[in-house]
N, C-alpha and C positions, 0 to 999 in steps of 0.2 A: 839678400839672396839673388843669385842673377839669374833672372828672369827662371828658376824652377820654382811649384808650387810647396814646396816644403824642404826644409833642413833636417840632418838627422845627426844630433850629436849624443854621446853615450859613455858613462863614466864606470865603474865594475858592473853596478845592479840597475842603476838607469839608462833608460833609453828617452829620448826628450825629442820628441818632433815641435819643430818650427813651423806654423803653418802659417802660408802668405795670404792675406787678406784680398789681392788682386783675383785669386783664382777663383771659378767654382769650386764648390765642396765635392760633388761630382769629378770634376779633373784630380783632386788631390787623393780622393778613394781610389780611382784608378791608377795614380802615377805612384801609391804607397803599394797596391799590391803588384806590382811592377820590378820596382826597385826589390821588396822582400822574394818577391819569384826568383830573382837572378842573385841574390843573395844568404838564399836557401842555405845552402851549404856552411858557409859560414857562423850562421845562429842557431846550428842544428844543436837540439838537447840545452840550448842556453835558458834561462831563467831568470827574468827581469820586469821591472816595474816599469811603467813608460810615463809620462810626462805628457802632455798638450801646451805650447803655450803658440803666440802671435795671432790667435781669435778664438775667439770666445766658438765655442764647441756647445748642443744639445745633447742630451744623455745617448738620443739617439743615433745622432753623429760619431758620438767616442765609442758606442757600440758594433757603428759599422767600420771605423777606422781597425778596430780592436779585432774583429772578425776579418777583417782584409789579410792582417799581419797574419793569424794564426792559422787560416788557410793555405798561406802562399809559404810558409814554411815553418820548422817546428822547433818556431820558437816561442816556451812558455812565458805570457806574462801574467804575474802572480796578482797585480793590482794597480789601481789610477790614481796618480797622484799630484797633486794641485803643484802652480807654479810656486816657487818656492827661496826664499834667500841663502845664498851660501853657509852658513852657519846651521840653518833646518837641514841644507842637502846631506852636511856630514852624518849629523844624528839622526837622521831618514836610511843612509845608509849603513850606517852601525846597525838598525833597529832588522832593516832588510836580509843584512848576512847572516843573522843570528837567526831570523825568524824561518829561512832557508834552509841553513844547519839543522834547525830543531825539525820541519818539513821532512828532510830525507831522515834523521834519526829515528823518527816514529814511522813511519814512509804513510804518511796523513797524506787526505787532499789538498788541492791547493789554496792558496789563501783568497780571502775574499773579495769580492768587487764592494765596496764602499760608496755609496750613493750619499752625495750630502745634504739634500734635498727631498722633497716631499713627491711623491710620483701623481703627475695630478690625471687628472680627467681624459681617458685618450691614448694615455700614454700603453704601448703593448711592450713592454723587456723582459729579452731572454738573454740570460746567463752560463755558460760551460762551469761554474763555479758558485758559491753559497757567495748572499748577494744578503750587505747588511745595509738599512737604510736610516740616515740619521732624519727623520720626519714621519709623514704619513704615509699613507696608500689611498687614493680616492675613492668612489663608489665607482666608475667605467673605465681604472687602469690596472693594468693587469701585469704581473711578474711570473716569469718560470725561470725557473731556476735548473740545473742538474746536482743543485747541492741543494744547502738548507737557504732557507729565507729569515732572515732576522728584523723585524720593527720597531722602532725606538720611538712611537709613536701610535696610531689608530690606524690599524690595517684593515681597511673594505677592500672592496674591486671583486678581482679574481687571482689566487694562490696558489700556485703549484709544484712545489717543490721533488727531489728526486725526479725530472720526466723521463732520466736513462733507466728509471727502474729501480732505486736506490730506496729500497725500507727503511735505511737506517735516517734518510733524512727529516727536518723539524723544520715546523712553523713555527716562529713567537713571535710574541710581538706585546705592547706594552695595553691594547686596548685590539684583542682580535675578533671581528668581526666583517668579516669576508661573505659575499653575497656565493663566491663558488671555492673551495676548499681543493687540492690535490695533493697528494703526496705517492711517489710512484703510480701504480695504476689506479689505486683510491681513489673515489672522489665524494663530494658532497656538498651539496649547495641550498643556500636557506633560504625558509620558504616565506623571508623578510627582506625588497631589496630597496636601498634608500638610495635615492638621486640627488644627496645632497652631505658633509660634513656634519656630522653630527659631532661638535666638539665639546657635548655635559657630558659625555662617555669618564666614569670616574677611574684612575687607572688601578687593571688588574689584570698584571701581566698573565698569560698563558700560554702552550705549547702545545700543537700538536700532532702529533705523532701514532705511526700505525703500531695499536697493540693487540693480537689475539684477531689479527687478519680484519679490522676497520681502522677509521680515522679516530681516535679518542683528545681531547679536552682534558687539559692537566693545568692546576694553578702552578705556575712556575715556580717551581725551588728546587733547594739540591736535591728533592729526593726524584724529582722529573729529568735531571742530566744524571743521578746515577744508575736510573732505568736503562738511558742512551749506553753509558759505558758498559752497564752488565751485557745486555743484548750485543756490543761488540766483542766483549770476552770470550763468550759462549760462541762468536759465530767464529771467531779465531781458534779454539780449543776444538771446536768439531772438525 
């Protein structure tokens, strides 16, 4: 790179920032929402997945890079996605344009942020989109979301999915236990808080979601996602 704090190259549906190791993280926040302010015009209405590579990025890093971009102009990105070999880019982007097509076909929300990691102690993330995490959630990190929240793992802290106001959003998660629960205005928090990983939690998944104007508790199966779709039916037919 000569002498700028980032690269920016970009194939149909990827967008792939280069970030230089020389810089502060600081400089390169400012000089991305810089470049995308005077580039507005250009990504208006686009839709695209971005990319991180040439240093190692914090969740909370790629959240303020990610927040830089989609303030300074409007362009949507649907998800993060790791560096990657030529051969994964193609079928990254086969899997992209199809899952786009399907996006506007249904006119659904957008696709989710992907955490591949466990959110540990500390950690405070907020999301414009449903936020799936391949790990845990600790007992002092906390996630909101304006979608749903998904855990593939033992979810404590604090949860709060829909904060635009969205009923129709969901908790699951593979072992939930959450010291503070939200969903839209909802909330509910227990009167159990542990300051540590409790991992003999045996797994059972659950979901949940506002029914009959509270937060309810449902063992996850199909008959808990076909609750989700009836309640959307019914709110499209009124």
């Amino acid at each position: 790179m000569k002498n700028e704090s980032f690269e920016l190259k970009s194939s149909k549906y990827v967008l792939t920032f280069i970030l230089s190791e020389s810089f502060p993280f600081e400089t390169i926040l400012e000089d991305v929402r810089l470049k995308f302010e005077r580039s507005a015009r250009f990504f208006r209405n686009a839709q695209m997945a971005v990319s991180f590579q040439g240093r190692k990025l914090t969740l909370l890093e790629e959240a303020a890079l990610i927040d830089a971009v989609t303030e300074s102009c409007p362009l949507d990105i649907v998800c993060v996605i790791e560096e990657k070999n030529p051969e994964a880019e193609e079928m990254e982007e086969r899997f992209l344009a199809r899952a786009l097509r399907e996006r506007d076909e249904q006119r659904g929300g957008p696709l989710a942020v992907l955490i591949r990691n466990s959110v540990t102690n500390g950690q405070k993330l907020s999301f414009p989109r449903t936020v799936v995490v391949l790990g845990d959630v600790e007992p002092s990190a906390e996630i909101r979301s304006e979608g749903s929240i998904i855990v593939l793992g033992i979810a404590m802290g604090c949860l709060h999915a829909g904060i635009s106001g969205d009923e129709k959003a969901f908790i699951a998660a593979m072992v939930l236990k959450p010291f503070e629960i939200g969903i839209a205005s909802h909330k509910a928090v227990s009167a159990i808080r542990k300051t540590g990983m409790d991992k003999d939690y045996a797994p059972d998944p659950q979901i949940a979601t506002i029914r009959e104007g509270h937060i309810s508790f449902t063992r996850l199966s199909g008959d808990a996602f076909s609750f989700l779709r009836q309640s959307s039916v019914k709110e499209a037919e009124a």
